[in-house]
C-alpha positions in Angstrom: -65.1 69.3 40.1 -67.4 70.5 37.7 -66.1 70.2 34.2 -65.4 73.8 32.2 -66.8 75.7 35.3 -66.0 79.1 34.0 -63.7 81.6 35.5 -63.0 84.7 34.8 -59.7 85.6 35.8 -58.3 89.1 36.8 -54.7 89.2 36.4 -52.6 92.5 35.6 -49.2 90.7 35.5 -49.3 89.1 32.3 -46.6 86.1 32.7 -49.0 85.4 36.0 -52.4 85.9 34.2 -51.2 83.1 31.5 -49.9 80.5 34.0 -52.8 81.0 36.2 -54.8 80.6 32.6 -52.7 77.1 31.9 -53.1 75.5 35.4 -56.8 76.4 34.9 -57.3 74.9 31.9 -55.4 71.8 32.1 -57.5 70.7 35.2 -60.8 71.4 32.7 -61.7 74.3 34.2 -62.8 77.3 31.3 -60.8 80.8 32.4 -61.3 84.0 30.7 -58.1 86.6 31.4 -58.4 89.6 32.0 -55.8 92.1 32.6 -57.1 95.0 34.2 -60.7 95.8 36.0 -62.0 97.9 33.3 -62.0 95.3 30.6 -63.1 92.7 33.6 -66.7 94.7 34.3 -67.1 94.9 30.1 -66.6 90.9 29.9 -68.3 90.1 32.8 -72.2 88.2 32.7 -74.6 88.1 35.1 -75.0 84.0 36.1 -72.1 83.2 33.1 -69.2 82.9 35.6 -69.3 80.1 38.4 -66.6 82.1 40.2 -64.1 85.4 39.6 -60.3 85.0 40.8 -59.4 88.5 41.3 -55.6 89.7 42.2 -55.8 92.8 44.7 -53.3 95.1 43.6 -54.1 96.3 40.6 -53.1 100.1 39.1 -56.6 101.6 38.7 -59.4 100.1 39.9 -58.0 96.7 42.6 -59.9 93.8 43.2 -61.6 95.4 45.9 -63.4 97.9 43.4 -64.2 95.6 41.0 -65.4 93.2 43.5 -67.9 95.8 44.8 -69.0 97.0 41.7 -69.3 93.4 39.8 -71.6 92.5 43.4 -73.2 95.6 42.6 -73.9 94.0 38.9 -75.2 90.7 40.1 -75.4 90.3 44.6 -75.0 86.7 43.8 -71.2 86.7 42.1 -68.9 84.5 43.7 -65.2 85.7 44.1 -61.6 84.4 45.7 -59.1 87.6 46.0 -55.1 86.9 45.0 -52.9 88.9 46.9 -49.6 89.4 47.6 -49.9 91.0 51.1 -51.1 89.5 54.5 -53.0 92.1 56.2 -55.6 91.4 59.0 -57.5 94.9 57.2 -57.0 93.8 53.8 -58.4 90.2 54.8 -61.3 91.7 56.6 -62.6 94.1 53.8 -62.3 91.2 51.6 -64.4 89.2 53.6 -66.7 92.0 53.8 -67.7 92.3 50.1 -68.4 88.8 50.4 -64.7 87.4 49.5 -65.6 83.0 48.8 -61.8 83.0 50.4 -58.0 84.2 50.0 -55.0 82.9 48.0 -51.6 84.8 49.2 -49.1 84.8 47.0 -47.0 82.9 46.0 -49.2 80.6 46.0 -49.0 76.1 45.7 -50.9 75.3 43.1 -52.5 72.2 44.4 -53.8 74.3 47.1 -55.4 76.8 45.0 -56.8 74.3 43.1 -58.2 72.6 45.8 -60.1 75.8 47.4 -61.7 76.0 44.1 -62.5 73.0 43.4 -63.9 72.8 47.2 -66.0 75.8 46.2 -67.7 74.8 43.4 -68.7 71.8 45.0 -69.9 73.4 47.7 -72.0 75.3 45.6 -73.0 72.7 43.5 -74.2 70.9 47.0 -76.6 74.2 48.2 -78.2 74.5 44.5 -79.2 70.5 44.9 -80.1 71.1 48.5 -82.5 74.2 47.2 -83.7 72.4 44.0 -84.9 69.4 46.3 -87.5 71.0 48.3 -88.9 74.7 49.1 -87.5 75.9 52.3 -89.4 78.6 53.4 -89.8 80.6 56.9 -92.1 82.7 58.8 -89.8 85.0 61.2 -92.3 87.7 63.1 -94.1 89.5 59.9 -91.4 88.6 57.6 -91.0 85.4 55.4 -87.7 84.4 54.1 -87.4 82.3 50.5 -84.7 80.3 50.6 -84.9 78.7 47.3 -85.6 82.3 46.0 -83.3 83.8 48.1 -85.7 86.4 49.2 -86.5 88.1 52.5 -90.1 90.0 52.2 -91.7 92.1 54.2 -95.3 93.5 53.5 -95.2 95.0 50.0 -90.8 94.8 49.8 -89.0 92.2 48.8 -84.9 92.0 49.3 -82.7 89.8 47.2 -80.5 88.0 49.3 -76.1 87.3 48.5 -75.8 84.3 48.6 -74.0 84.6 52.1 -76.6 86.2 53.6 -78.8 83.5 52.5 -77.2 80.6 53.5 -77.0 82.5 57.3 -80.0 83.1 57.3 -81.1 79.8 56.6 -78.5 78.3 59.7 -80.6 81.1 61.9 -84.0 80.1 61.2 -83.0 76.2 61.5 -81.4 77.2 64.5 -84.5 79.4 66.0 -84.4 80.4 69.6 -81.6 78.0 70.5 -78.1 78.7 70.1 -76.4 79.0 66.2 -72.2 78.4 67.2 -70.0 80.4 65.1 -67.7 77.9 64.7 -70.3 75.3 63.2 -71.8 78.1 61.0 -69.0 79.3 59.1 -67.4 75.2 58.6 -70.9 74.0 57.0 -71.3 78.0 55.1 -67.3 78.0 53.9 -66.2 74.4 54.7 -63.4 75.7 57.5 -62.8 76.5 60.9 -61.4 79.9 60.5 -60.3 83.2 62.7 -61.0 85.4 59.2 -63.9 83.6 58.1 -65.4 84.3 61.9 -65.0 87.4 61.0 -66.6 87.8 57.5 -69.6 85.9 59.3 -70.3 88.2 61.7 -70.5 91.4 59.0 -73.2 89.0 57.0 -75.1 88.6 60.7 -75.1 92.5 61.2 -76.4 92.9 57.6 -79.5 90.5 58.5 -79.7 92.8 61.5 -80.4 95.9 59.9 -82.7 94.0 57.7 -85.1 92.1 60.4 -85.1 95.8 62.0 -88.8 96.7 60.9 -90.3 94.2 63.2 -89.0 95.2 67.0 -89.8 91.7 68.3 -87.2 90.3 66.2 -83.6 89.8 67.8 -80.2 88.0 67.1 -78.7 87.9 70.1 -74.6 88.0 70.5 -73.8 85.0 73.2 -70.4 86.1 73.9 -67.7 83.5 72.4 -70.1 81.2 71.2 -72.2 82.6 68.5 -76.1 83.5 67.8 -79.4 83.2 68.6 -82.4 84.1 66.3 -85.5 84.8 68.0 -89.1 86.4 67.6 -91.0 87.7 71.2 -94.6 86.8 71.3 
């Protein structure tokens, strides 16, 4: 665990918000509370936070909102949704704005505790990976940055989540051979998961549209099993 990794914490039910803030605290973590998603997006920092905890049903703007516009802030925010309910939907959109993972209510606290923990480390593991040597990759006319977590192509240059980075990556390692699913999404979330299959496969569609200027370029579905990345000569 990282000590006073900072957290900012969105919470509408108070008496939850401040034993959320105590169990935080108490395993040397820093939380800010906030009560609402309004005062979340006026406290929030580009690179400040290590990760967001963000309940889902809030009055105004939920954490589904707020997790889309705070991405829209900074692409490379990290967030874990609370939530009361167990919808396959609900689980599925979170994914798709790039959801870290899910905490259902009511929640154990040694298990939350341990799926944070797990992601900061896992974090902490990529940024040592990155600072230990430029990994960089030629794919048709584009060239990907993974230490920069940039995709450029001629004169544009795309910043890349940190999802779609970390795919990308597994792809291009992984070039015109087969990248399973299953192995992707344990190494990118640390799990074998049904919902994290899921989420993995919107950040693979995403890195579709963008490899879409150069036509010899394909990811190929292999039914089942998972992806292949390759260029045509």
């Amino acid at each position: 665990m990282r000590v006073e990794a900072k957290i900012l914490l969105v919470e509408d039910d108070v008496s939850m918000g401040y034993l959320l803030t105590t169990i935080l605290q108490t395993e040397g973590y820093d939380p800010r509370l906030c009560i609402d998603g309004e005062t979340a997006l006026k406290e929030f920092i580009p690179g400040y936070y290590d990760l967001c905890l963000l309940d889902v049903m809030m009055p105004g703007m939920d954490g589904f909102e707020l997790a889309k516009r705070l991405r829209e802030i900074d692409p490379q925010v990290r967030f874990l949704f609370l939530t009361a309910r167990s919808l396959k939907e609900d689980m599925l959109k979170g994914f798709a704005l790039g959801a870290e993972d899910y905490i259902r209510k009511p929640f154990d606290k040694d298990e939350l505790l341990c799926r944070i923990n797990v992601m900061l480390r896992r974090h902490e593991a990529l940024q040592e990976d990155a600072a230990s040597g430029s990994l960089r990759f030629s794919i048709g006319d584009y060239h990907f940055d993974y230490t920069r977590q940039e995709l450029s192509w001629n004169s544009e240059t795309w910043r890349m989540t940190e999802k779609e980075n970390e795919v990308l990556r597994l792809l291009c390692m992984n070039q015109n051979s087969i990248l399973r699913r299953d192995d992707a999404v344990e190494k990118i979330y640390g799990k074998k998961d049904y919902f994290l299959g899921r989420s993995f496969d919107v950040f693979i569609s995403r890195i579709r549209k963008l490899l879409h200027k150069d036509p010899r370029i394909t990811i190929e579905n292999v039914f089942k099993v998972g992806f292949i990345l390759s260029v045509k000569e």
